[in-house]
Phi, psi and omega in degrees: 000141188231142178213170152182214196282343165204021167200145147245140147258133181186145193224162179190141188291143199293269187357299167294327185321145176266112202277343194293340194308303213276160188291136184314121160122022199258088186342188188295205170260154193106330227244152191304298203298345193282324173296321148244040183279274195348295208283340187293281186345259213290354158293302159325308228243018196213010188299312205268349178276007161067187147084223207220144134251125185240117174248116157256153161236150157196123135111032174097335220219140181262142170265173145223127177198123160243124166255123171279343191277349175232123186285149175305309168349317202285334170271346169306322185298290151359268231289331195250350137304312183283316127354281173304304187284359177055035155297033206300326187291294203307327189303326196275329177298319185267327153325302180291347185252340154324302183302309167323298171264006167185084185286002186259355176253155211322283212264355154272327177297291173323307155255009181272338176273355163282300190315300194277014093345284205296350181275004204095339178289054208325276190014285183292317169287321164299009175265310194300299167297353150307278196296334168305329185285323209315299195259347146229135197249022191209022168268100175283345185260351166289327166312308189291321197266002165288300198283306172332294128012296210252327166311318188290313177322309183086095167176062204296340168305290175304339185259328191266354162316306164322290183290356186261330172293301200301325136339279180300342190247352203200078190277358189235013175313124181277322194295316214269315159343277189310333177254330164305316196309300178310303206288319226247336165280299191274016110251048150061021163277023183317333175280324178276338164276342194271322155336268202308308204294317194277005136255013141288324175288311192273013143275322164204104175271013162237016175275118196287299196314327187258338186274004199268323224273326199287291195327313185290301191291307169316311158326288168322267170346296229168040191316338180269359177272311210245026173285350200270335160289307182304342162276336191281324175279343174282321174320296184297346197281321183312296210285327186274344189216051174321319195228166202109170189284323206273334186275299187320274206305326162352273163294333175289327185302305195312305172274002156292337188269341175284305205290337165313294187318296168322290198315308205282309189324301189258005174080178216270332219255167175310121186269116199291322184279329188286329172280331158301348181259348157308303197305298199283000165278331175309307167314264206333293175295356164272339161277350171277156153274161167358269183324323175305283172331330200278316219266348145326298199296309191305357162256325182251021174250004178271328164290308198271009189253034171267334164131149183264143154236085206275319180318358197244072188288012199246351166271130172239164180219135171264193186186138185306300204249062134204168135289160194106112223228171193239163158268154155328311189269330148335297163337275194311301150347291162329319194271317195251052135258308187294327174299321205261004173248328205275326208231354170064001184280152186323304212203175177280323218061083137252357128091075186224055195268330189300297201300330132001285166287337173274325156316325192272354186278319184269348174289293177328307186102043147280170197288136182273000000 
């Protein structure tokens, strides 16, 4: 044994360990589980003296080595570097062993519960952030990724307690904001979310996720009040998050909000430019070959997914493989004719199904 003022050493053979120290069932010595009741043991038995443990095996023999000289702090730091770096399993092996020896702190609790959210383990992660609150009651983003937790769940019950402690301790937090706003939409509160969420924007106004989120809620809320802001906050989120799931849900809003738009223009009734703009993609694409159709769609779905303003019939667009120039609801035409010849798929969601049938009654030369 080597000892001194701020590390030990010391080894002892698997055989000799007292096994009555360990819990009934942890199997023999050699075997993972007998090992790790051993390492559990002396992490447990070196807790209140702080510092590091490290337990090996090897050849039959246990290592021990404890250091008092490197503060837990320093792993958290680790742990969280490594983090930064998406390094996720090693960040959690040392969040756990960080936990073995100071289950109360804060900030282990706390991100060892983002890790596990974000892998999906709700469960585990509201256990985990629960004692975070538990053991510091004035962790407002522990508050938040708590509430987040039950958003995640679809248990929207369960998230606003939180997030409303998270609120009362930080009221201009945009993260705590920003997830009331989400709560307060997914129980079907818009209006009471465009409040909250427009003082998220004016906490963090380049955060794509809260102008995506003010955008959902405006929609939701009143769409003929608020399309023109809610396509203008969506135009930025494209712009700060060109690609991706959050650039995806954008563009579906943007384009719910143009075919609102068409729809309002042209009445309740069968839209006469839309089916015009069917019939002549329908032309088009019956004079290409395969390869053609192919190398159409792939430009102009390459277009529509920067976004369509099929409402602006006065923007044209040209295109490598046709001649010739196009409008934004052309474009589109294009695109859900080319889903349904090219790509065998139902429809584009351009939510163009009346005007469908009626293109294909006049392209065929059926009866009016």
């Amino acid at each position: 044994m080597e000892s001194g003022a701020e590390e030990l050493k010391f080894s002892l053979s698997e055989e000799g360990f007292d096994r009555s120290q360990l819990p009934a069932g942890c199997g023999e010595p050699g075997t993972d589980s007998f090992r790790q009741a051993v390492t559990a043991f002396f992490q447990r038995a070196y807790r209140s003296r702080g510092g590091r443990v490290d337990v090996a095996f090897s050849e039959g023999r246990i290592d021990v080595h404890w250091s008092g000289s490197e503060e837990q702090q320093d792993v958290l730091e680790r742990a969280l570097a490594l983090i930064a770096q998406d390094h996720r399993a090693e960040a959690r092996g040392l969040l756990e062993t960080l936990l073995l020896l100071e289950p109360s702190s804060a900030e282990a609790l706390y991100n060892l519960g983002l890790l596990s959210s974000d892998a999906g383990e709700l469960e585990q992660a509201g256990e985990l952030l629960q004692r975070c609150v538990e053991s510091a009651p004035g962790h407002t983003n522990a508050w938040v990724a708590l509430g987040m937790t039950g958003l995640r769940a679809s248990a929207p019950e369960r998230a606003r307690p939180a997030l409303e402690k998270a609120l009362e301790l930080e009221p201009t937090n945009p993260y705590a904001l920003r997830a009331y706003g989400s709560l307060l939409l997914m129980q079907d509160e818009p209006k009471e979310a465009v409040v909250v969420l427009r003082r998220a924007q004016a906490a963090a106004p380049t955060d794509p996720v809260t102008l995506l989120t003010l955008a959902q809620a405006l929609i939701a809320a009143d769409l003929d009040a608020h399309a023109a802001e809610a396509d203008a906050l969506l135009r930025r989120v494209l712009q700060l998050a060109p690609r991706g799931e959050i650039a995806e849900k954008a563009r579906r809003a943007s384009q719910r909000i143009a075919d609102h738009n068409l729809r309002r223009s042209q009445g309740d009734g069968l839209r006469p430019a839309v089916v015009e703009g069917l019939v002549q993609a329908l032309q088009i694409y019956g004079g290409l070959s395969p390869e053609q159709r192919q190398a159409v769609l792939v430009e102009v779905s390459a277009i529509g997914e920067k976004g369509l303003p099929v409402n602006q019939p006065l923007r044209s667009y040209t295109l490598e493989t046709l001649p010739g120039t196009f409008t934004a609801l052309q474009l589109a035409c294009l695109i859900e004719i080319g889903a349904r010849q090219v790509l065998e798929m139902a429809d584009a969601g351009f939510g163009f199904e009346r005007e469908m049938q009626e293109a294909l009654r006049v392209h065929q030369g059926g009866p009016g």
